[in-house]
C-alpha angles and dihedrals in degrees: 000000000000083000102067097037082057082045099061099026088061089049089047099048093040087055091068124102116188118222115225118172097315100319128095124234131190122222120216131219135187116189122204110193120207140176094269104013149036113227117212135191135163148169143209124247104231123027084245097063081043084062094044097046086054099058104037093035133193146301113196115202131188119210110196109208097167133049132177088349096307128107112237123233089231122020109239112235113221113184093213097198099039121177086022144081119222107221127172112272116237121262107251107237 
């Protein structure tokens, strides 16, 4: 069941372009799937969507299709890091 959520989630962030002045920029993401978590990392295209990214953030969301086996007739939508932005931590000195 994991599986398919990464599955789609994969499908669902690769889908989005970022839009930075005028110019689209793909973001990248590699997913790494455990027992009791799914690991995700990802990158933008161009150094000026890096930019971008850095200051507007992001929101992660998780779409379910499938449950207890069965494919649901609408994939539920879950924001996991609701109320907050992920942004890229500094780099220590």
């Amino acid at each position: 069941m994991k599986r398919y959520i990464v599955c789609v989630f994969l499908l669902c962030l690769a889908g989005i372009n970022l839009v930075v002045a005028q110019d689209t920029a793909r973001i990248y993401v590699r997913v790494r799937v455990r027992q009791d978590a799914i690991l995700l990392r990802w990158a933008a295209e161009t150094p000026l969507a890096w930019k971008q990214t850095n200051r507007s953030g992001f929101r992660v969301e998780r779409y379910t299709v499938v449950r207890n086996g069965a494919l649901l007739e609408k994939p539920e939508r879950t924001v996991l890091n609701a109320g907050k932005v992920v942004r890229a931590e500094p780099l220590e000195s």
